[in-house]
Structures are given as structure tokens and as C-alpha cells.
C-alpha positions in Angstrom: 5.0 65.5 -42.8 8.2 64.1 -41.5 8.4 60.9 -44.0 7.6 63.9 -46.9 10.9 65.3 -46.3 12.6 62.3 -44.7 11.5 60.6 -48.5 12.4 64.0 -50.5 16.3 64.3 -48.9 16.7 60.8 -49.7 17.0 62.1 -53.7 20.3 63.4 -52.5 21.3 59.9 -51.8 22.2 57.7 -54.6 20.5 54.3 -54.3 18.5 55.2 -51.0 15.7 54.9 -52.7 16.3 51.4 -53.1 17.0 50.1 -49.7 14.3 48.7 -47.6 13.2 52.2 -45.8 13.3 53.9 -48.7 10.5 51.5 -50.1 8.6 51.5 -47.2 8.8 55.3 -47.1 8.1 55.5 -50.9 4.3 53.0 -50.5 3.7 55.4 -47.7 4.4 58.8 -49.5 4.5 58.6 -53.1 0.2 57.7 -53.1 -0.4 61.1 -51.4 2.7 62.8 -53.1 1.3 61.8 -56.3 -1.3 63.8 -56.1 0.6 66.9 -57.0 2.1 66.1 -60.1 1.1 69.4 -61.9 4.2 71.1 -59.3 7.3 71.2 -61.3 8.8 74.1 -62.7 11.4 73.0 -65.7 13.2 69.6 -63.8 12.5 70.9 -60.5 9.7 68.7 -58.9 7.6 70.9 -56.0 5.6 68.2 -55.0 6.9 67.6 -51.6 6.7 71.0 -50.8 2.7 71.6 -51.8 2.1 68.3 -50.0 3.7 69.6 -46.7 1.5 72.6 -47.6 -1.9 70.7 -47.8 -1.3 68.8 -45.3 -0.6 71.7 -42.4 -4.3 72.9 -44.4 -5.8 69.7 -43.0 -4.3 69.6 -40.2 -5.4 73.4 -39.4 -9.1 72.1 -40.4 -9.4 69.0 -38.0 -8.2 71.4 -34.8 -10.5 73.9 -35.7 -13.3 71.1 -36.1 -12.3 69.3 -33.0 -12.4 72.8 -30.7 -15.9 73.3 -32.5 -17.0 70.4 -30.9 -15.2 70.4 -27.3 -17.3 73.7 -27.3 -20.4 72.6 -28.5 -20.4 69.5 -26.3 -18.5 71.7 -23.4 -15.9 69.7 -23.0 -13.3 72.6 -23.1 
């Protein structure tokens, strides 16, 4: 979550983007970021936003999981 908006201030930045972090940070983020596409409303892209968003979903998901199974194996 923290390289989504690390990646999404660096707009503000002219030329960030070209530097080495901001290549690393864009192989890491734009795959998953590029998923949500379909988010813009006229020039303003939301995708950063609905990633951070399904990604607090997953994250949600795998603690639920994982205290289904400390119970189950009585662990917790």
C-alpha cells in the first residue's frame, strides 16, 4: 500500500518518474495498478485509490482466514 501512494505522489514531481526509484516503484506497482484501468472520471485517474481499496479487501480476507485456522487447529 505504501509504494501505491509513494508511486501516485510522485505525479506531483516532474521527472520522478524517471529516476531509478521511480522505476523500480513503477515494475512493482503499475502490474497490479493496471488492473483498474476502467477508474477515471474525465482526466482524473482513480486507480491508486481502488487499488489501496482491494488491497485492504485482501488483506481483511487473509486475517479472517488465518484466525479460521488458528481456531480450527487451536492454536489461538
Amino acid at each position: 500500500m505504501l509504494a501505491i501512494i509513494v508511486y501516485a505522489l510522485m505525479s506531483w514531481f516532474p521527472g520522478a518518474y524517471q529516476t531509478g526509484f521511480g522505476r523500480f516503484l513503477g515494475r512493482i506497482v503499475e502490474p497490479f495498478q493496471s488492473w483498474f484501468n476502467f477508474a477515471h472520471v474525465g482526466m482524473l485517474g482513480f486507480q491508486p485509490v481502488v487499488a489501496i481499496f482491494v488491497l485492504g479487501i485482501i488483506r481483511s480476507g487473509l486475517y479472517y482466514v488465518e484466525e479460521l485456522l488458528f481456531r480450527l487447529l487451536g492454536w489461538y
